[in-house]
C-alpha positions as CSV (number, residue, x, y, z in Angstrom):
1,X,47.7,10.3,-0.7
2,X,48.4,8.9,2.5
3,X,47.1,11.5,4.6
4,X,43.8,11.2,3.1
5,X,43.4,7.5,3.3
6,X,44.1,7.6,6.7
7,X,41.5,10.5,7.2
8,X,39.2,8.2,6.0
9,X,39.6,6.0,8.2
10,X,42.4,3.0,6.7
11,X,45.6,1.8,8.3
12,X,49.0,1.9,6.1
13,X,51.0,-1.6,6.3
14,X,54.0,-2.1,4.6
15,X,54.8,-5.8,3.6
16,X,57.4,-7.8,1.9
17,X,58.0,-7.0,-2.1
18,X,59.2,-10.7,-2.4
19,X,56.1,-12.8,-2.7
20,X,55.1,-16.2,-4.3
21,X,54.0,-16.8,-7.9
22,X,51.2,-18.9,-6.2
23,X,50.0,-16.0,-4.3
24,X,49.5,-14.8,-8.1
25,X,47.7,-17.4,-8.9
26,X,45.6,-17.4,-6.3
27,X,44.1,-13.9,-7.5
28,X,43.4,-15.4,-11.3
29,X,46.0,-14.2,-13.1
30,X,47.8,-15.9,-16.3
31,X,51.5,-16.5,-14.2
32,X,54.5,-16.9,-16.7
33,X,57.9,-17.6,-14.6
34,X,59.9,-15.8,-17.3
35,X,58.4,-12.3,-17.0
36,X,59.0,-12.0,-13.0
37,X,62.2,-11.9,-11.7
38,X,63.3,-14.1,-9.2
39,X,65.7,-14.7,-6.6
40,X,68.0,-17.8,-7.3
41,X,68.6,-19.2,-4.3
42,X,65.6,-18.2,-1.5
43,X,64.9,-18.4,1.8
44,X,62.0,-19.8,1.2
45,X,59.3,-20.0,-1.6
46,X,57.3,-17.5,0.0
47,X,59.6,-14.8,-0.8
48,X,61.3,-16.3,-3.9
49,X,59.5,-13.7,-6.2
50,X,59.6,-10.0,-6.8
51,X,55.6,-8.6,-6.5
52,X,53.9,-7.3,-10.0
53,X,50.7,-6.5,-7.7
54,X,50.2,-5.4,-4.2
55,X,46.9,-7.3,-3.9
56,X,48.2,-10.9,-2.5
57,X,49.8,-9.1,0.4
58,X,47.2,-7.1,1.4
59,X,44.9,-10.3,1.5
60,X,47.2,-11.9,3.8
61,X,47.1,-9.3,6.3
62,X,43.8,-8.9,6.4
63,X,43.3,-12.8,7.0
64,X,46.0,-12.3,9.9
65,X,44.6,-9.3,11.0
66,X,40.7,-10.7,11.1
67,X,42.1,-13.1,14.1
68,X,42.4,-10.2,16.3
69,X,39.8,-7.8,15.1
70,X,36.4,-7.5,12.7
71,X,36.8,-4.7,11.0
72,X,40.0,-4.6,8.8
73,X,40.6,-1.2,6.5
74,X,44.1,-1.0,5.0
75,X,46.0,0.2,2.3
76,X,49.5,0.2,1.1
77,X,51.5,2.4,-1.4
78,X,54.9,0.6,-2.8
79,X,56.5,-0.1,-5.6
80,X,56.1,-3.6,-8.2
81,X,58.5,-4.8,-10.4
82,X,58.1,-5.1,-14.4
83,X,61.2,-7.1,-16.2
84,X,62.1,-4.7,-19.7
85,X,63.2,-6.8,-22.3
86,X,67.6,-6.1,-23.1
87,X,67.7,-4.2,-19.5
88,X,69.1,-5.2,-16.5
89,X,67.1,-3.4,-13.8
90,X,63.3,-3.6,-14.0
91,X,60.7,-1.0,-14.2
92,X,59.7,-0.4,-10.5
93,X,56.0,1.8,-11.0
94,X,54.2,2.6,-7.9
95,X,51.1,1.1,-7.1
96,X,48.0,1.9,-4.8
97,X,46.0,-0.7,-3.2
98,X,43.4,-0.8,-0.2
99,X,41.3,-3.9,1.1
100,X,38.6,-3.5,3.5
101,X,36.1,-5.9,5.2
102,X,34.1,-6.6,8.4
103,X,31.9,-4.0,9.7
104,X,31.5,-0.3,8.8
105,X,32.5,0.5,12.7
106,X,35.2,-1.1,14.5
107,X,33.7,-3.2,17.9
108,X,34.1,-0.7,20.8
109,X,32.4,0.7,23.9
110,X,30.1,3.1,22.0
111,X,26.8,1.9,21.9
112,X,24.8,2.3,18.4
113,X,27.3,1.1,16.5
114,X,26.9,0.7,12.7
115,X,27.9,-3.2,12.4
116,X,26.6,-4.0,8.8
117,X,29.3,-4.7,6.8
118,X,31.2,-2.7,4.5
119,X,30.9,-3.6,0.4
120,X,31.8,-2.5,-3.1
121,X,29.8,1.2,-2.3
122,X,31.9,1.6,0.9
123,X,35.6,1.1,-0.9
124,X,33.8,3.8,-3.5
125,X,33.3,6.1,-1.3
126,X,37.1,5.7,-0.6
127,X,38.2,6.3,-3.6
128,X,35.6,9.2,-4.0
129,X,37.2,10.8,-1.0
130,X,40.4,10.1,-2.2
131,X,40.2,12.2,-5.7
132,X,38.6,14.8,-4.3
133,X,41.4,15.1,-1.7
134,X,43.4,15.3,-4.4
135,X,41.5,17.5,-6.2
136,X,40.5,15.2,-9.1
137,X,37.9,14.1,-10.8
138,X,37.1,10.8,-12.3
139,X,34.9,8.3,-13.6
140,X,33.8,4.8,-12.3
141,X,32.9,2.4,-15.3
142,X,32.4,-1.3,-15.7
143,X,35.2,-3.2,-15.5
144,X,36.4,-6.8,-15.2
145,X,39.5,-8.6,-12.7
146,X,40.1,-12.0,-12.3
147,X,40.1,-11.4,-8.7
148,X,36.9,-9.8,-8.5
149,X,33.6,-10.7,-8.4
150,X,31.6,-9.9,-12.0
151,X,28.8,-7.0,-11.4
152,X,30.6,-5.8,-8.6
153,X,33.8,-4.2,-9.5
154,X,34.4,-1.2,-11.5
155,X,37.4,0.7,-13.3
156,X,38.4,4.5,-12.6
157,X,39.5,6.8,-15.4
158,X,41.0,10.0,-15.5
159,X,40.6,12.0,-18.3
160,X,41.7,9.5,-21.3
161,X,43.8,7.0,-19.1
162,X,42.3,4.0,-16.9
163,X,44.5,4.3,-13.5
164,X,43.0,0.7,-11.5
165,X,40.1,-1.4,-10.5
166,X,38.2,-1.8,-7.7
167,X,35.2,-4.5,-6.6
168,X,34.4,-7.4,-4.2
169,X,36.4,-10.2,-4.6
170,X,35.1,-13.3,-6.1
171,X,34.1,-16.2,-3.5
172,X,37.0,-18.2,-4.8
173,X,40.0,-15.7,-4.5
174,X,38.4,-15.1,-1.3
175,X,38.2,-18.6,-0.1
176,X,41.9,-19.1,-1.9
177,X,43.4,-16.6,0.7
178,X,41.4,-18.8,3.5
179,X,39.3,-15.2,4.3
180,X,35.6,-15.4,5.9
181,X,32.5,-15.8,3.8
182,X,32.0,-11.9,4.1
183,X,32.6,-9.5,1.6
184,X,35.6,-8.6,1.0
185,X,36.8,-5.3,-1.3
186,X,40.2,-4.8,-3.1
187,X,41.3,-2.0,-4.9
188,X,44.5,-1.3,-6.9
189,X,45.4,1.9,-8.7
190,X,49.0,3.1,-10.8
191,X,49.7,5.7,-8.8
192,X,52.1,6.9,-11.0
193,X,49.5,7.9,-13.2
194,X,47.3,9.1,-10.2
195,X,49.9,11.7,-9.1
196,X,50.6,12.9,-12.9
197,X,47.1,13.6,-13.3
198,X,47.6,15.6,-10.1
199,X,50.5,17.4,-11.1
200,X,48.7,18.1,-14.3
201,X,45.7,19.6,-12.4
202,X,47.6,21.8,-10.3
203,X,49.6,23.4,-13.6
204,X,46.3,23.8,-14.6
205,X,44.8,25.4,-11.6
206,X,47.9,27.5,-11.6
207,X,48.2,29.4,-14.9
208,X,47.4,32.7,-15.9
């Protein structure tokens, strides 16, 4: 997975799993306290809260990395954590997720450069490139994301199961993370289920 985002062109960061439930907020999402688990005495409240989505993080890099550059094309693969109900450790699934914005072609000294900027059809084509790197295929259908902006987001299946979302973000979670007016694309996938379906495919390709 990582090799083929980053023949397409993103960067991998890896950032903090603690995070705060604001940042949650922030994206739209119905935050109860008592389903995240939280550290009791933190160094700040920026990190006071273990991460159920990559998405928040991702947002603030790209706001910190748009003071240094245009063109911002990222992803990240880590774990989030899922309280279970009589257990004492969570469930700790893997998540995909990948923001891009600016440009379609970083600034340089090549002249003729492609500077219109990237949107939903762009972070498609990502994800396009990404299953068939993987040797999959799938399906984009409507689908809805508090963080994203309605008529520009969509969901990809595999087979029976829905594995993430992808879209523009809405002008308010965008102006919530203090990002440019610009478009801005998000996408988040279970990678868990991403991998089994490529496991799956590769038995398949495999037998007699």
């Amino acid at each position: 997975v990582r090799d083929v985002l980053v023949g397409c062109g993103l960067d991998e960061v890896i950032t903090y799993s603690l995070m705060s439930l604001d940042d949650e907020r922030r994206l739209g999402l119905e935050v109860d306290p008592d389903r995240y688990i939280s550290v009791r005495n933190p160094l700040s409240a920026e990190r006071a809260t273990l991460r159920q989505t990559l998405l928040p993080s991702l947002l603030h890099t790209t706001r910190e990395n748009l003071r240094f550059a245009d063109h911002v094309a990222i992803f990240e693969v880590g774990a989030v954590y899922i309280p279970v109900e009589g257990q004492l450790l969570p469930e700790e699934p893997q998540r995909l997720a990948i923001v891009i914005t600016g440009p379609r072609e970083a600034r340089s000294w090549v002249s003729g450069q492609d500077r219109s900027l990237m949107g939903f059809y762009e972070l498609k084509g990502i994800a396009e490139g990404l299953l068939k790197g993987l040797h999959l295929a799938g399906t984009f259908e409507p689908g809805q994301h508090p963080a994203l902006h309605p008529g520009r987001s969509a969901q990809l299946r595999i087979g029976d199961a829905v594995i993430g979302v992808l879209g523009e973000l809405h002008p308010r979670v965008r102006e919530r993370f203090d990002l440019p007016a610009q478009p801005v694309c998000a996408l988040e996938l279970d990678l868990d289920l991403l991998l089994a379906a490529e496991t799956a495919n590769a038995g398949a390709e495999m037998a007699p």
